[in-house]
C-alpha positions in Angstrom: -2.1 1.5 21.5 -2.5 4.5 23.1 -0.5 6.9 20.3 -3.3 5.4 17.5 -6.3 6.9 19.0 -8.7 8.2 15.8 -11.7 9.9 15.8 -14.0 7.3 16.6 -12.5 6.5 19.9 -10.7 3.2 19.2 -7.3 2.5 17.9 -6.2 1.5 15.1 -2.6 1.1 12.9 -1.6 0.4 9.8 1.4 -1.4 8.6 3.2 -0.8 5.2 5.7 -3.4 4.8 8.6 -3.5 1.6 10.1 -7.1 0.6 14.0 -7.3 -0.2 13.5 -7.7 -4.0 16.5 -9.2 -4.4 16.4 -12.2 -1.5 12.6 -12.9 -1.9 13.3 -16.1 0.1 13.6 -14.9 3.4 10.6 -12.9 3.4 12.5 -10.1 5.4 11.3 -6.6 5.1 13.5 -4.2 4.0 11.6 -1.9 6.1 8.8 -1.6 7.9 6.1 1.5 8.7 3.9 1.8 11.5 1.6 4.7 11.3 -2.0 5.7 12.7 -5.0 5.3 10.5 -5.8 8.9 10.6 -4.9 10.1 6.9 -6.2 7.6 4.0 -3.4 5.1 2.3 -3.6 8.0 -0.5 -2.0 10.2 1.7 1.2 8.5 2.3 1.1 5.6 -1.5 3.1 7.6 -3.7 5.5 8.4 -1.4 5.6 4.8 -0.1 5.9 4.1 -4.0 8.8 5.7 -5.4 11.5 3.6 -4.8 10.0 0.4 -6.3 11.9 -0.6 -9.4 10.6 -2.7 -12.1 9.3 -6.5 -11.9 8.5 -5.3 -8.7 5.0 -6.6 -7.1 2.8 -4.4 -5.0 -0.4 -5.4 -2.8 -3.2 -3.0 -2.1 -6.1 -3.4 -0.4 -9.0 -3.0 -2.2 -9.9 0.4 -0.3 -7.4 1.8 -2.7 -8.8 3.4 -6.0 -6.5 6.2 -6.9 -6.2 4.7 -10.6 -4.3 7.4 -11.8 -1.8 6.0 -9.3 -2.3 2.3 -10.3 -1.7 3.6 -13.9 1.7 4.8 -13.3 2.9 1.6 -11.1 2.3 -0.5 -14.6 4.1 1.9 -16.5 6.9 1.7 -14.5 6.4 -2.1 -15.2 5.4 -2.8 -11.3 2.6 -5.3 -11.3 -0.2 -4.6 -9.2 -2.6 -6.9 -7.3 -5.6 -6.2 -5.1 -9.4 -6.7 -4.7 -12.2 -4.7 -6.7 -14.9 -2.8 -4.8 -18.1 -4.8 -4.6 -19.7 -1.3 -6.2 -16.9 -1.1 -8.4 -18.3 -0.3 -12.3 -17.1 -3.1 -15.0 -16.7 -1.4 -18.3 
């Protein structure tokens, strides 16, 4: 993909994709994002984020440490799920 170029000379995209809450069965998104992989998935989370409503389930990947962030999602009462960091510090 031409538009994707980064830095490093390749291309890459990301997808951010948000299930219909309420009609879980179909796996239909109720929209879809496309972007480059320029900026880091901080950039663009919280904005991504707002609309979810509670009981809602969101995926990171494990690239994703903006706990403050993470925080907020389960107060909201949004459950999380992604992967530690193999360096990742258990207290």
């Amino acid at each position: 993909m031409n538009w994707a170029k980064d830095c490093r000379r390749r291309a890459a995209v990301r997808c951010h994709l948000r299930l219909n809450p309420l009609n879980l069965q179909s796996l239909l998104p109720g929209f879809a994002i496309v972007d480059t992989v320029r900026q880091h998935d901080n950039a663009r989370t919280r904005e991504l984020c707002a609309g979810l409503f509670e009981g809602e389930i969101v995926t990171f990947d494990k690239a994703y440490v903006d706990f403050g962030h993470l925080w907020a999602l389960m107060q909201r009462g949004i459950f999380v799920v992604t992967r530690a960091k193999d360096n990742t510090a258990s207290g």
